[in-house]
N, C-alpha and C positions, 0 to 999 in steps of 0.2 A: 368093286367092293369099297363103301364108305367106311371108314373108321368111326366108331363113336365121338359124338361130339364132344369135345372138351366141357367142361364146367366147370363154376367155382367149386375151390376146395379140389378138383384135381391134380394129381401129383405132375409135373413135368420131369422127365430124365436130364441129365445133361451128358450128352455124349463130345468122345471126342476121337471121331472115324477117321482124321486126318491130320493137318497139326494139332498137336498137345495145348492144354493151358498155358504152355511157355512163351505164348506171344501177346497173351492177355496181363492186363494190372490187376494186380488187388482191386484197386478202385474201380476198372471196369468190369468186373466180376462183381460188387458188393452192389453199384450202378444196376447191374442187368439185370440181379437178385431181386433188388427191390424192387425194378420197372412189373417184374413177373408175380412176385407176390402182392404188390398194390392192385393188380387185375383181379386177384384172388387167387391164387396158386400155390401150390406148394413146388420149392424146387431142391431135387435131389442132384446128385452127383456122379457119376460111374466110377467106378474101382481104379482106373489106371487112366485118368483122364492128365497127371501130371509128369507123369512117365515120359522119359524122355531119350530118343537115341542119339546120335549123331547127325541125323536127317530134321530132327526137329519131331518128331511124333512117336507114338510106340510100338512095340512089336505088332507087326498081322493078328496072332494067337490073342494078344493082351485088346485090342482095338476089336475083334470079332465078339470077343467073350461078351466085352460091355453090351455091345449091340443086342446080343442074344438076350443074356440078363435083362435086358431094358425091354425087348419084347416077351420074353416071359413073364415080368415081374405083374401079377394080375393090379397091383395098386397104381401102377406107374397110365396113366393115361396119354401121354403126350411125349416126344421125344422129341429135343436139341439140339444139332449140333453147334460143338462150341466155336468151330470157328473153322477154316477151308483150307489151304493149301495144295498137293498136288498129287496123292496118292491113298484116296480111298478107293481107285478101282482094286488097288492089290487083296484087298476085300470080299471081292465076286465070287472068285472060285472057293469060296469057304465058308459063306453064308449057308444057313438053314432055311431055305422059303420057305420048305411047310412048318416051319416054327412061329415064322414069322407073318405065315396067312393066317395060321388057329390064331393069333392074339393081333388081330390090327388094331393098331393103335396110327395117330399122328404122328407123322413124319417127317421132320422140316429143316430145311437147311440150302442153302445154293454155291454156287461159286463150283470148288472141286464135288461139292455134295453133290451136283449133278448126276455125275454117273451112279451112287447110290439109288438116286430118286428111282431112275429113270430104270434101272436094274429091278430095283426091286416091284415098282410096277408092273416090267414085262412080266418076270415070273410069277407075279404072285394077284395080279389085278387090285391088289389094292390101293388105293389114291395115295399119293404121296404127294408131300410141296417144298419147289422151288421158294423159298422165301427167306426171313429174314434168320440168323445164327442166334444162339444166345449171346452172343456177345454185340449183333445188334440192337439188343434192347438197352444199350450203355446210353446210345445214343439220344441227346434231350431233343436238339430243333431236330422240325421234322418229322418227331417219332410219332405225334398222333396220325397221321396215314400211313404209316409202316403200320401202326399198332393195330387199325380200324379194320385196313382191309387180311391181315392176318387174323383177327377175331371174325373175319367174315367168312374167312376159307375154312376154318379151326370150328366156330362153335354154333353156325348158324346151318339150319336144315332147309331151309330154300333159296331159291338162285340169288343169285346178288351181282352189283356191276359196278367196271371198275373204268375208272377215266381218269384226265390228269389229274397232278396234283397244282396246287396253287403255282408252287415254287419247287428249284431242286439245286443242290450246290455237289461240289467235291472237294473237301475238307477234312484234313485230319481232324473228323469230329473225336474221335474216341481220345485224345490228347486231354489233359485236366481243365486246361483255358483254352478250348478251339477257340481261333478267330473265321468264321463264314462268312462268305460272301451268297447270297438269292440270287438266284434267277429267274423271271417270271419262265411257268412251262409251257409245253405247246406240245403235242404228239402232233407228227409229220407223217401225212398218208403220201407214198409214192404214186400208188395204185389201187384204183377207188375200186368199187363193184356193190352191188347187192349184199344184204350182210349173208357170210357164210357161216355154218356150225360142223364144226370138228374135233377131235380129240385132241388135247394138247399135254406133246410132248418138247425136250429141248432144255434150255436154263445157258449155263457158260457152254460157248461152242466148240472151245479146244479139248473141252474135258467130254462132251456127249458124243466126239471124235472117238475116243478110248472104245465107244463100245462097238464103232462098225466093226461090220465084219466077225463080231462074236453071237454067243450065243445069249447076251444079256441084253441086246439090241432089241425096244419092242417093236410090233409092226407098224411103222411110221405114215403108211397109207390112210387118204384122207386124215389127215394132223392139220393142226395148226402149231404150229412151229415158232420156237421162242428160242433167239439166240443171240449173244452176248458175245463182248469181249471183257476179259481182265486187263489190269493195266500192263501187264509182260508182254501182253498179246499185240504188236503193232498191226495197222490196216491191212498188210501185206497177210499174216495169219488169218486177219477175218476172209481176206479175198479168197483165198485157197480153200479155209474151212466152208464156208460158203457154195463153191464148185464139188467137195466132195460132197459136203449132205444133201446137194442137189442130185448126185449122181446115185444116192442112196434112194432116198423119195424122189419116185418121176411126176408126181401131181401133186402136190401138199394140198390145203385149203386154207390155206393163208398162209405170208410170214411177218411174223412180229418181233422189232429189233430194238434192243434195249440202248440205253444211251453210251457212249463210248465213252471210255474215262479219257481226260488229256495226252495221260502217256500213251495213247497208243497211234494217237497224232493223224487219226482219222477226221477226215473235213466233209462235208458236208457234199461239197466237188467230186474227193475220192470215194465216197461212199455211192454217189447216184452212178458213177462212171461203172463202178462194179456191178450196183443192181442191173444196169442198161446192157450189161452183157446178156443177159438172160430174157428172153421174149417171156418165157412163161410167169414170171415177174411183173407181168403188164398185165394179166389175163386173171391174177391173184387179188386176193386184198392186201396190199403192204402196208406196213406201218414203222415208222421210226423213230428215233428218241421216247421211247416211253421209260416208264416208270419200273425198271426191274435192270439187275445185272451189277453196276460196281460205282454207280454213284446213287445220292440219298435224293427222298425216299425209295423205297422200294415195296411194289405190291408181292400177296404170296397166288402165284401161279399152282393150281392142286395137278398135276403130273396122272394124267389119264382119265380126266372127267372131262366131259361135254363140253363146250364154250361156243358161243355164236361172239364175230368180228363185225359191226358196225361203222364203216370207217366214215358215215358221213355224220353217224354222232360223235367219231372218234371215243367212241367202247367197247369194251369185252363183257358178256353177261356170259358166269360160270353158274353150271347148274349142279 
């Protein structure tokens, strides 16, 4: 189930499922406003988005309510999270899906967002997306392919496709005076094949860990598979996370791996050595260093629709 397409003049929400606006500025908040209303948007706010505990984020009750509200609200077209942290699965067992199947709306956010996405997809079939926060739109270099391919997932009704970007950095960009350094980019096929087309689930891999073994886990057979580390995460987490979501899906139909930030002090060496543990890793289309996870730009991945993997054009076409 597609959600209605955004358009101008629609309202976006801004929620906040996981840390509070306590780790946002003014200025990145007034920043992300603008970026969203210059598109044409209207942006609203949620009731308890500055609410704050000891942990950094709000009550379960106070962080569901908004959710709910935002999919109720019939004016509200598009939903926000404000930013990630490490604790929106506490969420699950409290959600409404058929609340939140009668009113689909756009659903967007990554990092801890994950396990919302990806929750809220299995229960309820409607497309959700892995992509950028509100508090990515602060962000200036850059942001027209963060911005392009999120209008592409958000407001357009036929397939579209996504390849690199020019360039890509890791940067306290959200800082008032970032100093960036470019990179030119390149997506890295491990393991070629014929293009495949499959359902894509996945986003940060520590957090879409949270759902095995639950009942918010959707059925991951024939997937194409999108997985990440954050910067907490060193190589050693990806290695492990990697072995169990293999041992979850026995056949994916692709896996697609996001760029690794520096702290997690993943090389190029330690990453093929890991792959090279796994035969069926050869037999797949792999791809790496792409454009999604915890350095900039980043594409929005729609969490349960179609996609064909192209690795000798090095693209993904979502349908």
């Amino acid at each position: 189930m597609k959600a209605p397409r955004l358009q101008a003049g629609d309202e976006i929400r801004v929620i906040a499922p996981s840390t509070s606006f306590s780790r946002l500025s003014d200025l990145g908040i007034k920043s992300a406003e603008k970026k969203l209303t210059d598109l044409g948007f209207k942006v609203t706010f949620a009731e308890h988005t500055n609410e704050q505990d000891v942990l950094g984020s709000s009550s379960i009750m106070s962080r569901v309510k908004d959710l709910h509200a935002a999919f109720s609200d019939d004016n509200v077209k598009g939903i926000l999270t404000a930013i990630g942290g490490f604790n929106s699965n506490e969420l699950l067992p409290y959600l409404d899906f058929e609340l939140i199947k009668r009113h689909p709306k756009i659903f967007c956010g990554y990092s801890d967002i994950t396990a919302l996405c990806n929750a809220i997809t299995a229960k309820t079939k409607l497309l959700t997306y892995v992509g950028p926060h509100f508090s990515s739109f602060q962000m200036d270099e850059l942001q027209d392919y963060q911005t392009e391919t999120f209008l592409h997932a958000t407001t357009d009704e036929k397939a579209f496709d996504v390849s690199a970007s020019e360039s890509w950095s890791q940067d306290e960009w959200y800082l008032p005076d970032p100093k960036r350094t470019l990179f030119a980019n390149d997506w890295k096929v491990y393991s070629h094949s014929e293009p495949v087309t499959g359902t894509c689930y996945g986003g940060n891999l520590g957090t879409f860990q949270l759902l095995f073994g639950t009942r918010f886990l959707p059925d991951l057979e024939r997937s194409i598979l999108f997985v990440e580390n954050a910067e907490e995460n060193d190589y050693h987490d990806f290695a492990r996370g990697l072995a169990a979501l293999l041992q979850v899906v026995k056949h994916p139909q692709a896996l697609l791996i996001g760029r690794f930030p520096k702290e997690t002090d993943m090389t190029e060496e330690r990453l093929l050595a890991i792959l090279s543990k796994y035969p069926l890793l050869r037999e797949i289309p792999v791809i790496y260093d792409m454009n999604f996870g915890h350095t900039q730009p980043i594409f929005t991945i729609p969490i349960g629709d179609q996609a064909t993997v192209d690795t000798t054009n090095k693209k993904i076409t979502f349908f």
